[in-house]
C-alpha positions as CSV (number, residue, x, y, z in Angstrom):
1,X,-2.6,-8.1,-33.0
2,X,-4.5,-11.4,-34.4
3,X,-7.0,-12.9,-31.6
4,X,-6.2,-16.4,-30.1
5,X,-8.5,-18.3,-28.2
6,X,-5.7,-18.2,-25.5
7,X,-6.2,-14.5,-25.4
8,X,-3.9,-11.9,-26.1
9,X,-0.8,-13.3,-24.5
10,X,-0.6,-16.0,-27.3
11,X,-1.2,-14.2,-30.6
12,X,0.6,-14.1,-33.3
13,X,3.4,-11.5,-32.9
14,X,3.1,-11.4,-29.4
15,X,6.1,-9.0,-28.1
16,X,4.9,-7.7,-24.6
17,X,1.5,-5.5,-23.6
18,X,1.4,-2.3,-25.3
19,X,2.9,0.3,-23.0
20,X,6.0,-2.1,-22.5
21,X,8.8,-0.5,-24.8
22,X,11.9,-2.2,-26.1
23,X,14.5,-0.6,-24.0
24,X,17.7,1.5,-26.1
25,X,19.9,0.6,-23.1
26,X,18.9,-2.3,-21.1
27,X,21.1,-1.1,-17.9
28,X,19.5,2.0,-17.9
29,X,17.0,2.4,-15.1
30,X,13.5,3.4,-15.1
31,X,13.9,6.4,-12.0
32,X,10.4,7.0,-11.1
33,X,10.5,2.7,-10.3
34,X,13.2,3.2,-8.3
35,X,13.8,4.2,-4.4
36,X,16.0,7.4,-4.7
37,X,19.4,6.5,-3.9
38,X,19.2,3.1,-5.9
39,X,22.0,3.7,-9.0
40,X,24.4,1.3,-11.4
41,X,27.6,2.2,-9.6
42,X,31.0,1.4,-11.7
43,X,30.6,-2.2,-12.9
44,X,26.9,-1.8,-13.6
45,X,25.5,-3.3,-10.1
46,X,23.0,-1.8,-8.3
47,X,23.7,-0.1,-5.0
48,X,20.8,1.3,-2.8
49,X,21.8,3.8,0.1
50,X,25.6,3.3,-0.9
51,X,25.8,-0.5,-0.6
52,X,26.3,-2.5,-3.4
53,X,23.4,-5.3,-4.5
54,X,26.0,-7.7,-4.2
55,X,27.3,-7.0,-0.8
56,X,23.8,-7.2,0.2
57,X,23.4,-10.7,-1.0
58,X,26.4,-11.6,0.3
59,X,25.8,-10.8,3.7
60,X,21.9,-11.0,4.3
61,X,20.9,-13.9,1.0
62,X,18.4,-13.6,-1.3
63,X,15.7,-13.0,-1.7
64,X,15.1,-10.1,0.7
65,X,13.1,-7.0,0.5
66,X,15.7,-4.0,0.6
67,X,14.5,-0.9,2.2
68,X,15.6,2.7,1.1
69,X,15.2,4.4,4.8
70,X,15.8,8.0,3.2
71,X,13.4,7.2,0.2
72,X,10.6,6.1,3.3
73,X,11.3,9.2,5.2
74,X,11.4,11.5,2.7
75,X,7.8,10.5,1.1
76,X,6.1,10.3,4.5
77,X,7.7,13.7,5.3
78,X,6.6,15.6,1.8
79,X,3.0,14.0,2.4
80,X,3.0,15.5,5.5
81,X,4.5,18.9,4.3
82,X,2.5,18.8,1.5
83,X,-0.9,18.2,2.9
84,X,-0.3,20.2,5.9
85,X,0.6,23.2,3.3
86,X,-2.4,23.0,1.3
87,X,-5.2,22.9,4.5
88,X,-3.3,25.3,6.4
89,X,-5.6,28.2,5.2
90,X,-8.8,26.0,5.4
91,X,-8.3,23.8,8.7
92,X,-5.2,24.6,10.2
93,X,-3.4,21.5,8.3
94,X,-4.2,18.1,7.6
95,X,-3.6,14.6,9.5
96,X,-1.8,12.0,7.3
97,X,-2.3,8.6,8.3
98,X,0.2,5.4,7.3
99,X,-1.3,2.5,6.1
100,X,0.2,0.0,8.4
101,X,-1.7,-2.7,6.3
102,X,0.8,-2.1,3.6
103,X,3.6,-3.0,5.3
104,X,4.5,-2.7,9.6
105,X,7.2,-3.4,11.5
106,X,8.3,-1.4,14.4
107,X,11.5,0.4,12.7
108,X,9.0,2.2,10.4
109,X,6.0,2.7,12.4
110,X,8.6,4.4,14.3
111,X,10.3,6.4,11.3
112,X,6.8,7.4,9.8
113,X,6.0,8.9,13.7
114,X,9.1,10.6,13.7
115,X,7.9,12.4,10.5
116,X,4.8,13.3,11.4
117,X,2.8,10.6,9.9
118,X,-0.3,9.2,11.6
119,X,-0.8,5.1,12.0
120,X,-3.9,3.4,10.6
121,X,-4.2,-0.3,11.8
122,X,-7.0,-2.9,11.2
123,X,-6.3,-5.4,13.7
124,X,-4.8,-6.2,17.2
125,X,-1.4,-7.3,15.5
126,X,-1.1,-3.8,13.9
127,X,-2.1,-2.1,16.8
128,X,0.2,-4.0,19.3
129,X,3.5,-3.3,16.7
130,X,2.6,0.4,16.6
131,X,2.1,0.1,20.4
132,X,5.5,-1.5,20.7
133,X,7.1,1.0,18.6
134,X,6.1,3.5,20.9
135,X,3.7,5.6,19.0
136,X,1.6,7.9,20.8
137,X,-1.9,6.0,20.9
138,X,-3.6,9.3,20.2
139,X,-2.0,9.5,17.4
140,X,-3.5,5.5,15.6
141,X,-6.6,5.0,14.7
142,X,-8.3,0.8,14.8
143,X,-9.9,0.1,11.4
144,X,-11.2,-3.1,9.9
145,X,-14.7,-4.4,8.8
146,X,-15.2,-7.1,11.8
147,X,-13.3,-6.2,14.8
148,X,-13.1,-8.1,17.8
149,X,-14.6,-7.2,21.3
150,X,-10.7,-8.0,22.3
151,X,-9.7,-5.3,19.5
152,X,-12.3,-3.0,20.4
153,X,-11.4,-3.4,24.4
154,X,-7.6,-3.1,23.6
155,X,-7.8,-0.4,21.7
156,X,-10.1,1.9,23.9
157,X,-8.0,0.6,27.1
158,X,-4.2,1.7,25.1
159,X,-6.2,5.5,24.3
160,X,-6.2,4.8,20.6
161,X,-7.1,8.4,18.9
162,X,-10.0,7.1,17.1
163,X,-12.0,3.7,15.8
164,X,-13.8,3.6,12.8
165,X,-17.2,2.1,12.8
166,X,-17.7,0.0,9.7
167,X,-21.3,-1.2,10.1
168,X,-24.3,-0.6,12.1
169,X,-24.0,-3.2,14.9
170,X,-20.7,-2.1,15.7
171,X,-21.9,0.9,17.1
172,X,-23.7,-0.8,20.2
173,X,-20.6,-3.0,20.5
174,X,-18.2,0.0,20.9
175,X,-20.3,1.5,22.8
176,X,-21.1,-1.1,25.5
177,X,-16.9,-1.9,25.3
178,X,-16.9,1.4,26.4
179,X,-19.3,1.6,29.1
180,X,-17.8,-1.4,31.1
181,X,-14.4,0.3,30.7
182,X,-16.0,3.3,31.6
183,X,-14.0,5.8,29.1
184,X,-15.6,7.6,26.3
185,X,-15.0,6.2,22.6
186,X,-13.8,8.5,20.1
187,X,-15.5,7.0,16.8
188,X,-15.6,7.9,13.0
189,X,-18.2,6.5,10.8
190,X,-17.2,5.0,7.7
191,X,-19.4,6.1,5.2
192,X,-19.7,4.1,1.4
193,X,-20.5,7.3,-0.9
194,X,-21.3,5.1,-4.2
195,X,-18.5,6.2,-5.9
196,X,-16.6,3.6,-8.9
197,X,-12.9,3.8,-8.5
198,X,-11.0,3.2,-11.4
199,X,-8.5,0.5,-10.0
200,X,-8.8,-3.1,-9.2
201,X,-12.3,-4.3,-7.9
202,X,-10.5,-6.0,-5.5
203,X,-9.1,-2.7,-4.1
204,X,-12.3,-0.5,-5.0
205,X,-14.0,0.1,-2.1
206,X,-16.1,3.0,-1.9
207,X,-18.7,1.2,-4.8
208,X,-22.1,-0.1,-2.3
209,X,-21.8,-4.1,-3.4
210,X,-18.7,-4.6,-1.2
211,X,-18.4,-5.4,2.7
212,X,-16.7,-1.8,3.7
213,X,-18.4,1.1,5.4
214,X,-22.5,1.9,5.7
215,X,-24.4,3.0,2.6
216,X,-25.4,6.5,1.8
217,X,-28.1,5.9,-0.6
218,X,-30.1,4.0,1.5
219,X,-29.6,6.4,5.1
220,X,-27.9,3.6,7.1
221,X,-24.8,6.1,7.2
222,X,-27.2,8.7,8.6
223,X,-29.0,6.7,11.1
224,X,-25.7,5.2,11.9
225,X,-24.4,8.5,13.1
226,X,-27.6,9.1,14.9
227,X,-26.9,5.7,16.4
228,X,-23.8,6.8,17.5
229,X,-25.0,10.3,19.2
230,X,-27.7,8.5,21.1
231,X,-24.9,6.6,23.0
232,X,-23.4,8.7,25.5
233,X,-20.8,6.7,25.9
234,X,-19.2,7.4,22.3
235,X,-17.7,10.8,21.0
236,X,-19.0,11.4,17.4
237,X,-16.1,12.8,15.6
238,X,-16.8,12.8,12.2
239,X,-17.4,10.9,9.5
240,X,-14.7,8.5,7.1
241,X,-14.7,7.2,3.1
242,X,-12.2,5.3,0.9
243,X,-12.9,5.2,-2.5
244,X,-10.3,2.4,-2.8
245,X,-6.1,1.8,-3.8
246,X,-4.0,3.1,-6.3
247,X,-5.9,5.9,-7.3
248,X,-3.9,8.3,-10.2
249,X,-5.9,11.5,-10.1
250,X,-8.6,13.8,-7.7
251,X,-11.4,13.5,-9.9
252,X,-13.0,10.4,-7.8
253,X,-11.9,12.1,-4.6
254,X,-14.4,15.4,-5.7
255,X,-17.3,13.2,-6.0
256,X,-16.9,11.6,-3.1
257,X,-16.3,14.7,-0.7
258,X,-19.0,16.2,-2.1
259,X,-21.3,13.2,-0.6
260,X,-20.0,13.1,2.5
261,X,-20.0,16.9,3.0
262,X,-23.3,16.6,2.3
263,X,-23.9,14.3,5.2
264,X,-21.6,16.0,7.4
265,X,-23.9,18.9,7.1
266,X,-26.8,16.7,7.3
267,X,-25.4,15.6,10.4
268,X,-24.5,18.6,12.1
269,X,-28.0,20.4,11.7
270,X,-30.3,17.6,12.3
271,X,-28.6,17.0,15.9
272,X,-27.3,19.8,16.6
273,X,-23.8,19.1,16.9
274,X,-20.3,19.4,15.5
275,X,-18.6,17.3,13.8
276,X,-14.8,18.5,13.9
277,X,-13.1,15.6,11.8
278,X,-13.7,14.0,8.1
279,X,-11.7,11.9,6.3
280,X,-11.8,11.3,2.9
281,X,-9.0,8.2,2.7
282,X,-6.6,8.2,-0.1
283,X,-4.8,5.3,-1.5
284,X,-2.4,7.2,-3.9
285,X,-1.1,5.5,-7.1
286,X,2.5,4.3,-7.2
287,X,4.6,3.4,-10.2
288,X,5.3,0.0,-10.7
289,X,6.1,0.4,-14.9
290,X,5.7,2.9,-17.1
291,X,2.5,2.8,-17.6
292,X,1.9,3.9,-14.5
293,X,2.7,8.4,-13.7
294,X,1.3,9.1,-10.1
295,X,0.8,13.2,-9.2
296,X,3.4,14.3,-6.8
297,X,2.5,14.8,-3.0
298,X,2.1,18.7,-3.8
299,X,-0.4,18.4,-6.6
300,X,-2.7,16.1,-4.8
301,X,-2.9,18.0,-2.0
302,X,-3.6,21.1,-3.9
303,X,-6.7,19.8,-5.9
304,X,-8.1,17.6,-2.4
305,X,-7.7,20.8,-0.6
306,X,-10.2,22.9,-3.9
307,X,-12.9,19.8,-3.9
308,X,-12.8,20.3,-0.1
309,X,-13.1,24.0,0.0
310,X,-16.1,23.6,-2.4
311,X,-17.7,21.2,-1.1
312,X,-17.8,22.9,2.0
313,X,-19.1,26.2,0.5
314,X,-21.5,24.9,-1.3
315,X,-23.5,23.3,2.1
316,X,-22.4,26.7,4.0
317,X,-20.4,24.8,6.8
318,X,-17.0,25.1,8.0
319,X,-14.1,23.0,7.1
320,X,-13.3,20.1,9.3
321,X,-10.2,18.7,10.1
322,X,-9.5,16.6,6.8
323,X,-7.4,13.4,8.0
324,X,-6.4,11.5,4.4
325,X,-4.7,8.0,4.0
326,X,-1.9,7.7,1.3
327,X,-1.8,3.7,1.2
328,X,1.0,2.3,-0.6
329,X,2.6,5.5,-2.0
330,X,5.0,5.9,1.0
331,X,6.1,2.9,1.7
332,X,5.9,1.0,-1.6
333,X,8.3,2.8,-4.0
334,X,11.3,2.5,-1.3
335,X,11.8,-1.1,-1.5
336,X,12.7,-3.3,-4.2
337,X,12.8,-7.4,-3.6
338,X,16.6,-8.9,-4.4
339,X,16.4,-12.4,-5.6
340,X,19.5,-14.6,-7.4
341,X,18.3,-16.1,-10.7
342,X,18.3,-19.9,-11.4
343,X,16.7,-21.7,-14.3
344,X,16.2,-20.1,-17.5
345,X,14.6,-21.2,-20.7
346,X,13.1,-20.0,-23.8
347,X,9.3,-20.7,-25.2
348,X,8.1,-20.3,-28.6
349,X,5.2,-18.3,-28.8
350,X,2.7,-18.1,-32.0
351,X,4.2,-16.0,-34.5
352,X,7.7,-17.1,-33.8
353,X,8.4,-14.3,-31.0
354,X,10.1,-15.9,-28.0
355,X,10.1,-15.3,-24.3
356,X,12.4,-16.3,-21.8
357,X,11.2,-17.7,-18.2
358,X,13.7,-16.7,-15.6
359,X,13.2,-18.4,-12.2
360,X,14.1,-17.1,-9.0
361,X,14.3,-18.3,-5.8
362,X,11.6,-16.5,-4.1
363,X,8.1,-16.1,-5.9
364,X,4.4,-15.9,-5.2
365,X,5.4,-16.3,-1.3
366,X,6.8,-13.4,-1.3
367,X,5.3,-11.1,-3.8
368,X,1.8,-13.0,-4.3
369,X,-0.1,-9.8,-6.0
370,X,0.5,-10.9,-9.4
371,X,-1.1,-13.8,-9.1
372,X,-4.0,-11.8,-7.1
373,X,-4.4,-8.7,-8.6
374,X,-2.8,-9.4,-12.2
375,X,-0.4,-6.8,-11.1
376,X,2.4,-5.4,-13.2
377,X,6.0,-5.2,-12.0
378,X,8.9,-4.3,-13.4
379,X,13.0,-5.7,-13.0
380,X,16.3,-5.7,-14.2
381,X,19.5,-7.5,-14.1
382,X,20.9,-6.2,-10.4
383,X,24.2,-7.5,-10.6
384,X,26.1,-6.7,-13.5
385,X,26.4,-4.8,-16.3
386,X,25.4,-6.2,-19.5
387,X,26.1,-5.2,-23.4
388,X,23.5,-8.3,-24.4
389,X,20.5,-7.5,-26.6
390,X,16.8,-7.1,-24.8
391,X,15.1,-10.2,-24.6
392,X,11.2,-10.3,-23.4
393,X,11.6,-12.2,-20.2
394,X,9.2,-13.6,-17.7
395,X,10.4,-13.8,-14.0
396,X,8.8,-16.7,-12.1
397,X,9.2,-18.1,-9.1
398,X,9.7,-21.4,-7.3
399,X,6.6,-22.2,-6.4
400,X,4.4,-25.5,-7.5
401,X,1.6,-23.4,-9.3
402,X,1.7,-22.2,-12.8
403,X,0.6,-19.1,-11.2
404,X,4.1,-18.4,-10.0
405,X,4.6,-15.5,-11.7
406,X,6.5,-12.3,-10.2
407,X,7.1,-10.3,-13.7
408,X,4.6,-10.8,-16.7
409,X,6.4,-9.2,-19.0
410,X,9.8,-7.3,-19.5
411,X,12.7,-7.2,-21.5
412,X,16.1,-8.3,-19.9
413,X,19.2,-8.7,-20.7
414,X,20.1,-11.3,-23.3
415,X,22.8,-12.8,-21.2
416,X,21.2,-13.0,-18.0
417,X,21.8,-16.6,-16.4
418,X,21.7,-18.9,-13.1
419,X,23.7,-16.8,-10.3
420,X,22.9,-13.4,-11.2
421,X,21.1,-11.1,-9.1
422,X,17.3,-9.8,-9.9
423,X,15.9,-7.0,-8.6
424,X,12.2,-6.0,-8.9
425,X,11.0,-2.4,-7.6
426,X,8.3,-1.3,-5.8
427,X,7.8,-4.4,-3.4
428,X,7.2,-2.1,-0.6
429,X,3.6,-2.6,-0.1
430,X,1.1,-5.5,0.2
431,X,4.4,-7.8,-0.6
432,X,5.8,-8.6,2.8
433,X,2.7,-7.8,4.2
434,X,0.8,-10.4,2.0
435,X,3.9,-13.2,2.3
436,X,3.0,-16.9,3.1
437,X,5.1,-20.3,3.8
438,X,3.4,-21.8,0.6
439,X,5.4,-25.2,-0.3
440,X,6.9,-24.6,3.1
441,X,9.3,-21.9,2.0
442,X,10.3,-19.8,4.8
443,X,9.5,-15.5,4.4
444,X,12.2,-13.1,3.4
445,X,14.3,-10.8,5.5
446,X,13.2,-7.2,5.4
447,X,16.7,-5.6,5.4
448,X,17.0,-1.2,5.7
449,X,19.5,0.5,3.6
450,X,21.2,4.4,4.8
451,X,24.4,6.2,4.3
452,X,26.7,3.1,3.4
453,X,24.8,0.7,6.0
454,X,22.3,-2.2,6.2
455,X,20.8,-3.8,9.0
456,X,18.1,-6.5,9.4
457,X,14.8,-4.8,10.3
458,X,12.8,-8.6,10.3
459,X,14.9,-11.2,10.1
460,X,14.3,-14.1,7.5
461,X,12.5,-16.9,8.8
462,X,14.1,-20.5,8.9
463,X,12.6,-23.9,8.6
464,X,13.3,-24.5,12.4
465,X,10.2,-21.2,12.6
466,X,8.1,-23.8,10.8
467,X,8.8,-26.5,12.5
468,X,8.2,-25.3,15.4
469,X,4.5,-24.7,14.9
470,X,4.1,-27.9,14.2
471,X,3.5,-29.9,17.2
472,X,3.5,-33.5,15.6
């Protein structure tokens, strides 16, 4: 490929990034992109959970996020299985916490409970949907970098199971929250153990230069923890690290439980005390294109539960409690965003290679992490079968920015025009979550597919919810 002062996107020849393959059949789906009861049924739509893409617009609009409830339960329940399998000889199991972050509402802080999943909020709003949902407070934990003394007071007043200290003030601030409530804190302290994720920097967050956790290198982590054993009024539990999101393999995950074993130990003999919890985070890798081949629930579990196991040998101390936090992998693979097409045209790139723009009518409202995190997505044509050639399409939304984009790059069907249905998978995570009202358009519905039947789990906004904010 010839350079361009563009960059790569305009050289000569341009057909698509490297990994992106001209499809043989350009019906056929991509499986591990998919929720697992999304299929072509006999005139080439897409069904999810037994309902046809087409009823589903029909009846709820478009766009909408569509949830697989069996594909949701099933991954929170074989992360659960999986992890609780692999510690079982070490620790008596492990605790797997859902990211609530990646997308809450109280349907599936309720489904997640019901398979044995932990909840992980960051702020009051999390906390008061898992609250509502009726999840046993024990059982959620309060993160988040600069919590409130309403956060902190609401959380130790509900019974939450834990809060995680991100920085060395916080400490006296739990604490004294505490002692006027007169209850005992339960606290973890989140620990940055210097170790380079390979993902986004946005989403890396174990590196020191960032505004997560207290460093290791320089002993704040350990004076923090002595911080927190000097105040009666807080419970020590352990100690916490996220090396960051969508993370493909175990090898960062070694590193970093070696560090914080080490400081666990540390811990432990210097005050004389035990530490019964660590958790060493998570963030699992999805797949979102090809390029992308997460491990299975199983095989992560496996090699977190070695590096533990050796990390633990090698400072001669027991093994903890391990708590981990698989991020977007549950939740993100089990929903795919429906949108109707409208506008097309095609755009002659250097070299003579075209590439169609195919506008929806949601965009960077409702799936903004393109434009954020120059993240890759994939999508087909949803409502129809088509025998038209591929064409290298980009899918863009209806936004007033140039940013608008939902899909960079893929090829679509030839044929695909204004009133077909578009459906892009793996929108589960950080999409609804990170929705706005840009150019005043109101959010998507979040609509739950099982066993031949949808329902409306948050209903779509209107412009009478926007208007009503605005008090003239």
């Amino acid at each position: 490929m010839h350079a361009h002062e563009a960059g790569s996107l305009h050289a000569e020849g341009y057909g698509g990034p490297g990994w992106l393959a001209v499809p043989d059949d350009v019906n056929a789906l991509v499986t591990p992109l998919w929720a697992r009861t999304v299929r072509r049924d006999g005139d080439g739509a897409l069904e999810v959970g037994g309902v046809p893409v087409t009823r589903l617009a029909a009846e709820h609009g478009t766009p909408a996020y569509v949830l697989d409830e069996d594909d949701l339960r099933a991954r929170a329940r074989g992360f659960v299985e999986a992890f609780d399998e692999a510690f079982a000889d070490l620790c008596g199991g492990a605790d797997v916490y859902y990211a609530g972050k990646a997308f809450l509402c109280t349907a599936v802080a309720r489904w997640v409970a019901e398979e044995g999943m932990l909840l992980e909020t960051c702020t009051g709003g999390e906390m008061a949907v898992g609250l509502r949902a009726g999840v046993d407070p024990a059982r959620m934990a309060l993160h988040g970098n600069n919590k409130s003394d309403a956060e902190i007071e609401r959380a130790l007043r509900a019974g939450l199971g834990r809060i995680v200290v991100d920085s060395s003030p916080e400490v006296d601030r739990v604490a004294d929250v505490a002692a006027r409530l007169g209850v005992r804190a339960p606290v973890l302290v989140r620990v940055t153990v210097g170790v380079e994720a390979h993902t986004h920097s946005y989403i890396a967050t174990a590196h020191e230069d960032q505004k997560f956790g207290l460093p290791l290198s320089t002993g704040e982590a350990a004076r923090a923890a002595a911080a927190v054993i000097a105040r009666p009024e807080l419970d020590l539990r352990g100690l916490h690290s996220h090396i960051g999101s969508q993370i493909f393999d175990v090898e960062g995950f070694e590193v970093a439980a070696r560090r914080l074993v080490r400081l666990h130990a540390q811990v432990q003999r210097d005050h004389g005390v035990v530490l019964p919890e660590i958790d060493l985070g998570g963030g699992f890798g999805m797949a979102y294109t090809t390029q992308h081949q997460p491990l299975p629930p199983r095989e992560l579990a496996q090699g977190m539960a070695r590096v533990v196991a050796a990390a633990c040998a090698a400072e001669g101390v027991d093994v903890p409690r391990v708590s981990v936090e698989p991020g977007r992998a549950v939740v993100g693979p089990s929903t795919f965003t429906l949108y109707t097409a409208g506008t097309t045209k095609d755009v002659v790139l250097d070299g003579g290679q075209t590439r169609r723009y195919v506008a929806v009518d949601g965009g960077m409202s409702d799936n903004v992490r393109t434009a954020l995190y120059s993240a890759d997505y994939s999508a087909t044509l949803a409502s129809r079968r088509s025998d038209a050639p591929p064409v290298l399409t980009r899918v863009v939304g209806k936004h007033c920015e140039s940013g608008d984009i939902v899909v960079m790059d893929e090829f679509m069907a030839g044929d695909l025009g204004a009133g077909d249905l578009v459906a892009v998978p793996g929108t589960g995570a950080y999409c609804r979550a990170l929705a706005s009202q840009y150019n005043h358009v109101p959010r998507p519905p979040v609509v739950a597919v099982s066993g031949g039947v949808s329902r409306v789990l948050v209903r779509r906004e209107t412009e009478e919810d926007l208007l009503a904010l605005d008090l003239g």
